[in-house]
PDB file of N, CA, C and O in Angstrom:
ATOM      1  N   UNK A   1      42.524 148.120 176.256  1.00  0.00           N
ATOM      2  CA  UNK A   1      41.610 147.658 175.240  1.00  0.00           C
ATOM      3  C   UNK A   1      42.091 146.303 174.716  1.00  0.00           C
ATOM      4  O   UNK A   1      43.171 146.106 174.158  1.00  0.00           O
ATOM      5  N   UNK A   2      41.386 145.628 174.905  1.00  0.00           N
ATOM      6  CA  UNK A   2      41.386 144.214 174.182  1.00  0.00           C
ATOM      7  C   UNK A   2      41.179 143.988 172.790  1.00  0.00           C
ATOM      8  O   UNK A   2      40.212 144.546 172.271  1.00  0.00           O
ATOM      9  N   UNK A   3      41.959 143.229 172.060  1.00  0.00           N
ATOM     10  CA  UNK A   3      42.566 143.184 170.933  1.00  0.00           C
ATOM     11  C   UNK A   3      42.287 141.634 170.475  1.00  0.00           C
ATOM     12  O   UNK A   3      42.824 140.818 171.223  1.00  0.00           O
ATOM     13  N   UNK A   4      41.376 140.958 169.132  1.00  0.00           N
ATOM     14  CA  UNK A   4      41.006 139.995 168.976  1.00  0.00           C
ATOM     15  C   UNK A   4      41.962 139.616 167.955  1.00  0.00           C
ATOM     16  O   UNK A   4      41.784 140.097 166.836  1.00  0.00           O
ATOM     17  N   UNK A   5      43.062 138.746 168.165  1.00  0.00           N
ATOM     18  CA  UNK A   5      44.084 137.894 166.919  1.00  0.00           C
ATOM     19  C   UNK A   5      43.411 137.068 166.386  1.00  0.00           C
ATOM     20  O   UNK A   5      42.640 136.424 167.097  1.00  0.00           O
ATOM     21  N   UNK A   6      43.461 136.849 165.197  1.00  0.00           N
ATOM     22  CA  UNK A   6      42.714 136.235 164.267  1.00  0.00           C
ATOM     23  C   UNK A   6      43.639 134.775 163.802  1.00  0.00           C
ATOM     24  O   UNK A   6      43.109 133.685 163.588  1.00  0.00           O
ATOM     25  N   UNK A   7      45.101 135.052 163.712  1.00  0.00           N
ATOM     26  CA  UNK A   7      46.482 134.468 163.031  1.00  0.00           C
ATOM     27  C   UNK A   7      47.392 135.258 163.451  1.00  0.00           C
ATOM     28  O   UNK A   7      47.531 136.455 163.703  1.00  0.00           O
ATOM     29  N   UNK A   8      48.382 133.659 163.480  1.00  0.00           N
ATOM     30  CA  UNK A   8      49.761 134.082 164.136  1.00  0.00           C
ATOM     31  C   UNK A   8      50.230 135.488 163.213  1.00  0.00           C
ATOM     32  O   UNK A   8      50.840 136.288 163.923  1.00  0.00           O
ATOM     33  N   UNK A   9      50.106 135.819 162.152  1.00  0.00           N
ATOM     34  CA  UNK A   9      50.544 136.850 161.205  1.00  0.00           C
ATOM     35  C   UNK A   9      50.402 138.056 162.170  1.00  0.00           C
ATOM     36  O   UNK A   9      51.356 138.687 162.625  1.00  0.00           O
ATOM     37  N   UNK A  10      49.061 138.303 162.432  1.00  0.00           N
ATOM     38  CA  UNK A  10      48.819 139.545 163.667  1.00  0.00           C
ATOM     39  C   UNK A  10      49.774 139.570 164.465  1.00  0.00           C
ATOM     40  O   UNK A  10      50.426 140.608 164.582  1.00  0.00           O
ATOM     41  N   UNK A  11      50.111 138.327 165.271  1.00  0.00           N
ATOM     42  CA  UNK A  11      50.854 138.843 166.402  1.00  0.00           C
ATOM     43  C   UNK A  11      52.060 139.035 166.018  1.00  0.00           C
ATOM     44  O   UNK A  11      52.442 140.082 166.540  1.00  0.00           O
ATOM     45  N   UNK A  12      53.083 138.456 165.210  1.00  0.00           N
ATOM     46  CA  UNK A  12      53.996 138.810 164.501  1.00  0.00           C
ATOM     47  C   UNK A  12      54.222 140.256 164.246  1.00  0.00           C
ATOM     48  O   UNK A  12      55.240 140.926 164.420  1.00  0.00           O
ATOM     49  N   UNK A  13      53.394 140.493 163.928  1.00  0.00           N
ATOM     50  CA  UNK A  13      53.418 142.196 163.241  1.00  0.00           C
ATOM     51  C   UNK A  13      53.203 142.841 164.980  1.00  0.00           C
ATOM     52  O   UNK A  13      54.246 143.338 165.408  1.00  0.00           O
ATOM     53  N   UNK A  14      52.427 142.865 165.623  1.00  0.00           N
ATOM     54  CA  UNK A  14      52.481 143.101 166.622  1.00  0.00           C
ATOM     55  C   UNK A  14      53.934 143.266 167.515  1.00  0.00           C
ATOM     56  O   UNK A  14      54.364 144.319 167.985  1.00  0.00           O
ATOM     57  N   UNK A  15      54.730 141.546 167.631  1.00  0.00           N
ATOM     58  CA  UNK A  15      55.823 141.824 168.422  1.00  0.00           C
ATOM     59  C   UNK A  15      56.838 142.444 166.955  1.00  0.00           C
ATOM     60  O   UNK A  15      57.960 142.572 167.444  1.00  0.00           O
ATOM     61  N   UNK A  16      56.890 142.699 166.035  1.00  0.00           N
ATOM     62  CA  UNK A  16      57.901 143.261 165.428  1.00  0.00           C
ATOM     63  C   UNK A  16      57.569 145.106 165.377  1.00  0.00           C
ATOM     64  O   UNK A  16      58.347 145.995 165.031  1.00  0.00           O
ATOM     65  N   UNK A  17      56.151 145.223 165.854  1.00  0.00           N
ATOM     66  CA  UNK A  17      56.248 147.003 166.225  1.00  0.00           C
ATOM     67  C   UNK A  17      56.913 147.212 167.886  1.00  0.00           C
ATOM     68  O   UNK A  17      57.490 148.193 168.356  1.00  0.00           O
ATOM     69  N   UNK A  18      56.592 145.943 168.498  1.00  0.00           N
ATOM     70  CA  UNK A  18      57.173 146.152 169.868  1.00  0.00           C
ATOM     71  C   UNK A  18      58.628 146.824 170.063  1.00  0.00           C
ATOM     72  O   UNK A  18      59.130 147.762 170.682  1.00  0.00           O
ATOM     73  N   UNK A  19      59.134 145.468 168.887  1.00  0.00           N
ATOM     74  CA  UNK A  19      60.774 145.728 168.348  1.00  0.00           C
ATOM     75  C   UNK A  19      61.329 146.999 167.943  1.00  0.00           C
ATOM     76  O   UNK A  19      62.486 147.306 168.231  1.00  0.00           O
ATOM     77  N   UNK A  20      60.603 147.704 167.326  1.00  0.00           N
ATOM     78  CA  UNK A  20      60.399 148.607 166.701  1.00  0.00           C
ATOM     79  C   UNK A  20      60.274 149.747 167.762  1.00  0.00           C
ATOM     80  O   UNK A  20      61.146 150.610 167.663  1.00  0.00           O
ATOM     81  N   UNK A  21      59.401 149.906 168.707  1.00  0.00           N
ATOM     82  CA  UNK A  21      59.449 150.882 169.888  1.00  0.00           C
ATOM     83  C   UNK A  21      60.353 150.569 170.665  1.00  0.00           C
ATOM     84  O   UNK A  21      60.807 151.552 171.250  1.00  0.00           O
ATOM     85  N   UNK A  22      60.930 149.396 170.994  1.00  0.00           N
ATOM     86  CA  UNK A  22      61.826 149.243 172.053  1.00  0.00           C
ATOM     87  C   UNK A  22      63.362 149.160 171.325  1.00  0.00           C
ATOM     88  O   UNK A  22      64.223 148.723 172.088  1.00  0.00           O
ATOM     89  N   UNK A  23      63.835 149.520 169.945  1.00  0.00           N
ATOM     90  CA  UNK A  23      65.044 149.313 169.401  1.00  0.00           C
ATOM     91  C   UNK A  23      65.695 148.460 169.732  1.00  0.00           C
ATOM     92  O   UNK A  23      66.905 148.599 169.913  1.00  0.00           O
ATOM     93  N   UNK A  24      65.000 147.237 169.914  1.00  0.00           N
ATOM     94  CA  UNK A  24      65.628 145.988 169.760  1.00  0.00           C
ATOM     95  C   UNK A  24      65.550 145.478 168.543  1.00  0.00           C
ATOM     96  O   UNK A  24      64.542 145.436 167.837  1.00  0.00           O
ATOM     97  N   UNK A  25      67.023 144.942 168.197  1.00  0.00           N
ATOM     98  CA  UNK A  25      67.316 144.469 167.064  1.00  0.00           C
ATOM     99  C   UNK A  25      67.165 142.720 167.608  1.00  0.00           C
ATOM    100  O   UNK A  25      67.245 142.050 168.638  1.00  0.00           O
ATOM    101  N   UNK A  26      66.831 142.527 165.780  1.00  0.00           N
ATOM    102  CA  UNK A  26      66.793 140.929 166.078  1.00  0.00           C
ATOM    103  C   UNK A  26      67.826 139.762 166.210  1.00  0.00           C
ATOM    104  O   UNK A  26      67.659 138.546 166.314  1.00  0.00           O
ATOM    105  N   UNK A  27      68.979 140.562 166.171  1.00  0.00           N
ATOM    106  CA  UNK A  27      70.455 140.211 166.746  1.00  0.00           C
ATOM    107  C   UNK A  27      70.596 140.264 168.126  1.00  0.00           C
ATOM    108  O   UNK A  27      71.562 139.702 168.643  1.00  0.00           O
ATOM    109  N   UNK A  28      69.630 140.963 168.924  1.00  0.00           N
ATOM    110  CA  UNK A  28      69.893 141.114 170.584  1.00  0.00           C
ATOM    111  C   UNK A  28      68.890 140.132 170.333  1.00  0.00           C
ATOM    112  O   UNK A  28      69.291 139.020 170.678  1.00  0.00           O
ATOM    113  N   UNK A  29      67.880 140.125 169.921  1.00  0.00           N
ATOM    114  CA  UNK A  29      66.994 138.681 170.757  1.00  0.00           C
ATOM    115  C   UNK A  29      67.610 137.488 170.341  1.00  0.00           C
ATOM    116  O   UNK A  29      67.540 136.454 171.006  1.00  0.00           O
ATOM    117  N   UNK A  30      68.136 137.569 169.403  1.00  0.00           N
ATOM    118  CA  UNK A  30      68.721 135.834 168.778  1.00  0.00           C
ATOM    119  C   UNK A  30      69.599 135.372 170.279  1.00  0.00           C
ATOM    120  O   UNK A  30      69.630 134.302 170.886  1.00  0.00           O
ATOM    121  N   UNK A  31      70.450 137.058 170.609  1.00  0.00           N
ATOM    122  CA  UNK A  31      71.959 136.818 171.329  1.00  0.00           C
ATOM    123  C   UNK A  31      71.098 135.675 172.739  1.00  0.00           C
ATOM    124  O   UNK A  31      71.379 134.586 173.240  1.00  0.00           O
ATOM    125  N   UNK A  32      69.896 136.771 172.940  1.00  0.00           N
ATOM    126  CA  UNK A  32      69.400 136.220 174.069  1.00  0.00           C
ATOM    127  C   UNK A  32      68.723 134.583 174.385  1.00  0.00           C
ATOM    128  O   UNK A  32      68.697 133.783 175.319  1.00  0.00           O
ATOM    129  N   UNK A  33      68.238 134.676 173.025  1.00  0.00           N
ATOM    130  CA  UNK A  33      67.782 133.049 173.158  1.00  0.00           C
ATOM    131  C   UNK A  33      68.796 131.720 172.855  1.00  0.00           C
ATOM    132  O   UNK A  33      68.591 130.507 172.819  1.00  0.00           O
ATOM    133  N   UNK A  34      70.194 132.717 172.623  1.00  0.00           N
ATOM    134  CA  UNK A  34      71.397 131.454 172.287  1.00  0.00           C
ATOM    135  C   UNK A  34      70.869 130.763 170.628  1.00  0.00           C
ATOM    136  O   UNK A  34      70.738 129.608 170.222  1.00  0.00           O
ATOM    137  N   UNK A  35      70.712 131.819 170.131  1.00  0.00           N
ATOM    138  CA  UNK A  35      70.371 131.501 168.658  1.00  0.00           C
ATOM    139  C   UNK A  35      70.871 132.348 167.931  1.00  0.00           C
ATOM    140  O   UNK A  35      70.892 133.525 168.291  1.00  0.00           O
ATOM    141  N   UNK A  36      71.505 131.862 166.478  1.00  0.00           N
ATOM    142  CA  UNK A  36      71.945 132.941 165.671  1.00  0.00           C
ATOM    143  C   UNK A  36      71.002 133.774 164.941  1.00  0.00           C
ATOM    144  O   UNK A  36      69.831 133.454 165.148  1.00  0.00           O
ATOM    145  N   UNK A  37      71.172 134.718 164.172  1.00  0.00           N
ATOM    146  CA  UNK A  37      69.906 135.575 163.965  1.00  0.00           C
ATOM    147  C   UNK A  37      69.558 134.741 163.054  1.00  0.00           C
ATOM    148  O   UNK A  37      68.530 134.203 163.466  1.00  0.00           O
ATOM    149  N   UNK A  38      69.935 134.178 161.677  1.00  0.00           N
ATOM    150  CA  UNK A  38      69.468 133.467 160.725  1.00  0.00           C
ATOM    151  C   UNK A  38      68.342 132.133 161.725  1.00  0.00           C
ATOM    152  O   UNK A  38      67.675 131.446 160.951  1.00  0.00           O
ATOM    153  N   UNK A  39      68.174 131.853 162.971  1.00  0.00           N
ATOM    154  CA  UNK A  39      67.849 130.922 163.595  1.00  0.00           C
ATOM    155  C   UNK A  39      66.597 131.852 164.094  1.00  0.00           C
ATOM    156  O   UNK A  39      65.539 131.244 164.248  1.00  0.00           O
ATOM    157  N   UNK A  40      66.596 133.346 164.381  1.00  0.00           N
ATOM    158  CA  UNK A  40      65.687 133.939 165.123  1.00  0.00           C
ATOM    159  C   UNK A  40      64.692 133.948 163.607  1.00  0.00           C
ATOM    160  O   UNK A  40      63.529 133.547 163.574  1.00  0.00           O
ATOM    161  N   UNK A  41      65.139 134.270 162.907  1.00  0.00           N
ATOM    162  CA  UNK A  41      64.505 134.517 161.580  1.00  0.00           C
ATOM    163  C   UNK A  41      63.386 133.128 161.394  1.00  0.00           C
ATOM    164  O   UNK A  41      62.210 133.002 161.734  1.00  0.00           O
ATOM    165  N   UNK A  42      64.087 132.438 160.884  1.00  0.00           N
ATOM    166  CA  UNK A  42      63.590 131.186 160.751  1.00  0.00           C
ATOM    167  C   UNK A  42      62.034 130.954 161.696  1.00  0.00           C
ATOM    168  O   UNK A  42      60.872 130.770 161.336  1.00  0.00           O
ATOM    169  N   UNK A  43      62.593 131.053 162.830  1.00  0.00           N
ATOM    170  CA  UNK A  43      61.642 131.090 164.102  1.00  0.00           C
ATOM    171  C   UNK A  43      60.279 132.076 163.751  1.00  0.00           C
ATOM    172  O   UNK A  43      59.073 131.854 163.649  1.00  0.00           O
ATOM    173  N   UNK A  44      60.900 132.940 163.660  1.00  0.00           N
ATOM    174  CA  UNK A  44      59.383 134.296 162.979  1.00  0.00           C
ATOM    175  C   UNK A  44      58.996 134.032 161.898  1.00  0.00           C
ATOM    176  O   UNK A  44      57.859 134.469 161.722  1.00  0.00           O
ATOM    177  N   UNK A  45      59.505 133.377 160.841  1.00  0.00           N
ATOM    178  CA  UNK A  45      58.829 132.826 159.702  1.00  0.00           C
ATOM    179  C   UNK A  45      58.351 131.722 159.758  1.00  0.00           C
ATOM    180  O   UNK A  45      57.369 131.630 159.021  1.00  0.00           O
ATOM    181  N   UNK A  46      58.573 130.878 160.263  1.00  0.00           N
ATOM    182  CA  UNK A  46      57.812 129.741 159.762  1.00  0.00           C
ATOM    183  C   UNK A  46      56.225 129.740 160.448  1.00  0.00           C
ATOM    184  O   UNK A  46      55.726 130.363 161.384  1.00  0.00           O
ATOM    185  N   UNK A  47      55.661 128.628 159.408  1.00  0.00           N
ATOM    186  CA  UNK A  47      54.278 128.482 159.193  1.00  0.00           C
ATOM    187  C   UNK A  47      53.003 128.039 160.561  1.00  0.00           C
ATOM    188  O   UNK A  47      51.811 128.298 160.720  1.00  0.00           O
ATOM    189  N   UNK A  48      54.330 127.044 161.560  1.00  0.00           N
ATOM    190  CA  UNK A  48      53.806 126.875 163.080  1.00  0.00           C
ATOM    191  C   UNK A  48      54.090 127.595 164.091  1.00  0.00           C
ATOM    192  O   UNK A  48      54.027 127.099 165.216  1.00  0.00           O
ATOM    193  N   UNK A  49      54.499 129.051 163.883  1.00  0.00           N
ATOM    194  CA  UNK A  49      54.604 130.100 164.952  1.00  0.00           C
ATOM    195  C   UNK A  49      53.655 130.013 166.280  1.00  0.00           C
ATOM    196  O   UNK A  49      52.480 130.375 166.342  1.00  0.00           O
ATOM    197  N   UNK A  50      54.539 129.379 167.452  1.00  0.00           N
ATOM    198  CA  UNK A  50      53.373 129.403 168.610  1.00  0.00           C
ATOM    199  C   UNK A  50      53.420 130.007 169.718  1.00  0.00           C
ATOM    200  O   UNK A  50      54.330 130.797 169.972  1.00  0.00           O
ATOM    201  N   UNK A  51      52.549 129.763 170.470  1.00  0.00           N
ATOM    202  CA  UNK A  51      52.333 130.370 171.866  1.00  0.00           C
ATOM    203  C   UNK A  51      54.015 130.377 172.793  1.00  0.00           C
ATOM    204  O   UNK A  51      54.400 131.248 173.573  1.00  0.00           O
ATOM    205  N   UNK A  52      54.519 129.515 172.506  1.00  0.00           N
ATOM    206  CA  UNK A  52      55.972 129.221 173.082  1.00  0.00           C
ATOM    207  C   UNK A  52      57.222 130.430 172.535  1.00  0.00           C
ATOM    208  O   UNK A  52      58.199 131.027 172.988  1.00  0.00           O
ATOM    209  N   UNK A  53      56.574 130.326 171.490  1.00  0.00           N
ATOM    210  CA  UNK A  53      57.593 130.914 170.159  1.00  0.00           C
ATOM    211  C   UNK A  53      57.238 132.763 170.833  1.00  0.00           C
ATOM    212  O   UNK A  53      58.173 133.427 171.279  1.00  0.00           O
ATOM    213  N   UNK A  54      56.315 133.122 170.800  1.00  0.00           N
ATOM    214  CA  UNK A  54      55.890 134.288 171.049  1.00  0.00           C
ATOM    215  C   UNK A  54      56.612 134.955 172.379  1.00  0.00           C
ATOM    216  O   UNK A  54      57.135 136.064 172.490  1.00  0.00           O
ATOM    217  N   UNK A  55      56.465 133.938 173.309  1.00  0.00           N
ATOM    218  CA  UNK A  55      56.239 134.092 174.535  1.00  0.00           C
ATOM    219  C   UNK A  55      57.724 134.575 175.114  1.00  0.00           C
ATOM    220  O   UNK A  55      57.896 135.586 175.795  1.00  0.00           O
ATOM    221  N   UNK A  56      58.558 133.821 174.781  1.00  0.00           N
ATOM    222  CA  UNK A  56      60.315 133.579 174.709  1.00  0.00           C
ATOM    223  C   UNK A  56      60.523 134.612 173.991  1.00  0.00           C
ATOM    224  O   UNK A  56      61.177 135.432 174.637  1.00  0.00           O
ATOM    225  N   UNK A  57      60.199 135.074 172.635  1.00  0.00           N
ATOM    226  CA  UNK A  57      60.643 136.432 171.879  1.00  0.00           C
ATOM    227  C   UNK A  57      60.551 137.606 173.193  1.00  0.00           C
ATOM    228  O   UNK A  57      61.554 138.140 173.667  1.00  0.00           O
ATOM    229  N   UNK A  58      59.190 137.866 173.643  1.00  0.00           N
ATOM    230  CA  UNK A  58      58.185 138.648 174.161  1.00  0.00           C
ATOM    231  C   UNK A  58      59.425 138.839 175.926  1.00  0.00           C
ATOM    232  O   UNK A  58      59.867 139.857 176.458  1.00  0.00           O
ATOM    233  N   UNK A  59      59.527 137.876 176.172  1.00  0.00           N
ATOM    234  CA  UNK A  59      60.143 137.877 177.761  1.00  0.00           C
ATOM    235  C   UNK A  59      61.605 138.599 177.208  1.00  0.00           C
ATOM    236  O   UNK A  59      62.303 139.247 177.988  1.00  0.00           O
ATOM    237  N   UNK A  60      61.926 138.432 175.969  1.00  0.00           N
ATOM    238  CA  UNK A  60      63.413 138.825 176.394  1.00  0.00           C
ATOM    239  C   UNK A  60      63.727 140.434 175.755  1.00  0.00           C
ATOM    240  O   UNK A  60      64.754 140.939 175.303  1.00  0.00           O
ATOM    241  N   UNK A  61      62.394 140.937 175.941  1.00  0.00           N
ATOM    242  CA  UNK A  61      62.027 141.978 175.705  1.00  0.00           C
ATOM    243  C   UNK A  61      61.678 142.580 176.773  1.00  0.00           C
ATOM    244  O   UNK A  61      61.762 143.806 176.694  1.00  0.00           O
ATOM    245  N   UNK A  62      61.185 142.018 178.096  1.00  0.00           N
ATOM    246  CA  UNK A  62      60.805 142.423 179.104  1.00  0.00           C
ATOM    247  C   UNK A  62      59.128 142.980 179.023  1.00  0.00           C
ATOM    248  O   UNK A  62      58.543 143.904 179.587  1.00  0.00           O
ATOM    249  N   UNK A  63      58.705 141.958 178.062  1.00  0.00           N
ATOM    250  CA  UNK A  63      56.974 141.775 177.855  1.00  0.00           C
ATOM    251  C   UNK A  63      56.508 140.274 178.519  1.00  0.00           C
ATOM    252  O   UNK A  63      57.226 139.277 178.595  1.00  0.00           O
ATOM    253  N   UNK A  64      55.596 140.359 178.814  1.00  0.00           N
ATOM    254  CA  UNK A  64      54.452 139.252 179.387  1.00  0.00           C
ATOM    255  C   UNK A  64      53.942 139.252 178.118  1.00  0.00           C
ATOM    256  O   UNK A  64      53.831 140.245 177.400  1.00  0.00           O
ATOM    257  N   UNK A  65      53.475 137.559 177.712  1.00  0.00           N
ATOM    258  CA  UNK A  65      52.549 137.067 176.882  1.00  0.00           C
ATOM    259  C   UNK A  65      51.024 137.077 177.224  1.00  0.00           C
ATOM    260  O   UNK A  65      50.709 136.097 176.550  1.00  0.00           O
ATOM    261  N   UNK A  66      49.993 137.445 177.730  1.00  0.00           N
ATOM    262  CA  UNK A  66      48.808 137.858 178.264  1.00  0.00           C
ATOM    263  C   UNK A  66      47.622 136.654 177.534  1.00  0.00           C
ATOM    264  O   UNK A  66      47.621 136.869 176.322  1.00  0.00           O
ATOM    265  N   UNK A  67      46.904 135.801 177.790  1.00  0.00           N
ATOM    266  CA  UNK A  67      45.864 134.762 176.701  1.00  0.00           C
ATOM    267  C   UNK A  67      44.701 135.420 177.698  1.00  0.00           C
ATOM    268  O   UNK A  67      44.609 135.496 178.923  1.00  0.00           O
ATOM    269  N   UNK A  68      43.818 135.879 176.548  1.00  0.00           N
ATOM    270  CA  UNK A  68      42.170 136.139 178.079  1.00  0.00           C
ATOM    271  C   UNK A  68      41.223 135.142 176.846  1.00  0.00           C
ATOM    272  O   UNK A  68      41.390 135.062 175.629  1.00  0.00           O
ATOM    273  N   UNK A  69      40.566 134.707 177.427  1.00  0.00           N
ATOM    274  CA  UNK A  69      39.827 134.060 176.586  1.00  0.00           C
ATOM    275  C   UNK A  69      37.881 134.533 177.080  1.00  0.00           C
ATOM    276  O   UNK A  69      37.545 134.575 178.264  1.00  0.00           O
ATOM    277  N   UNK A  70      36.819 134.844 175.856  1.00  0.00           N
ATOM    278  CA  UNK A  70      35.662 135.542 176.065  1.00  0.00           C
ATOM    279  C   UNK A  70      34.667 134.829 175.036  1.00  0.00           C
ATOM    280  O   UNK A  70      34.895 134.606 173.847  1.00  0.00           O
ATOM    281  N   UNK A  71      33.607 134.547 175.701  1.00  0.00           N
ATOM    282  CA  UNK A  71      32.302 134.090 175.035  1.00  0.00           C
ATOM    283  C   UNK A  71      32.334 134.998 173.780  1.00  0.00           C
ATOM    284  O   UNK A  71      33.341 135.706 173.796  1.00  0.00           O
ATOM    285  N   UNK A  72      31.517 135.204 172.660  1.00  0.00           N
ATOM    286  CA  UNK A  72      31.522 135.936 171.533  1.00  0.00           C
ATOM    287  C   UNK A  72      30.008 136.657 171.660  1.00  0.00           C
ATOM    288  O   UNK A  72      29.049 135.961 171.325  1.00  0.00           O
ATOM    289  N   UNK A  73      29.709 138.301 172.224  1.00  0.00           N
ATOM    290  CA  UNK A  73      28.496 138.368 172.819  1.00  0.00           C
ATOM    291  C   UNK A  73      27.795 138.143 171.519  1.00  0.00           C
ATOM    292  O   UNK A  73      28.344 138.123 170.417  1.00  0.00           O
ATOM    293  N   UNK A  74      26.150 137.927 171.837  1.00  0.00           N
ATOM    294  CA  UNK A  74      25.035 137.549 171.244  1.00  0.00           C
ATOM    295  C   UNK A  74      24.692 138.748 170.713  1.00  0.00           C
ATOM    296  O   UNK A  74      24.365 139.778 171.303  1.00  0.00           O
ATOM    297  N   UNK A  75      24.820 138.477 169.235  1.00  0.00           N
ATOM    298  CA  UNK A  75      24.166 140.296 168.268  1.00  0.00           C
ATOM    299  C   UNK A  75      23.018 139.839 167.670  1.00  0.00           C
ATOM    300  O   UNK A  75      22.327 140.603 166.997  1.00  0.00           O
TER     301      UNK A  75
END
């Protein structure tokens, strides 16, 4: 089922339930991206959270980032 994000906030919450099912702490992803956690943090908070940002969290989780893009049908 396809899932319409509105704001980066959604997906956030999204990869932090991922985190959440997969008991990854945000100390193993920092370890992985060669960032300290105060650096992973930073990264999930701030205001330009992007497609890059997601994507790199998401892989070192052993997730694919997925974009489908769809006309908006006619109601």
């Amino acid at each position: 089922m396809a899932v319409i994000y509105k704001n980066n906030e959604q997906i956030l919450i999204e990869i932090k339930k991922i985190m959440l099912e997969t008991k990854t702490t945000q100390r193993e992803i920092a370890d992985k991206l060669g960032l300290k956690p105060q650096g992973l943090t930073k990264m999930l908070n701030k205001k330009n959270f992007s497609f890059e940002d997601a994507r790199k969290i998401l892989a070192t989780m052993g997730y694919d980032l997925i974009v489908d893009f769809k006309q908006p049908s006619a109601e």
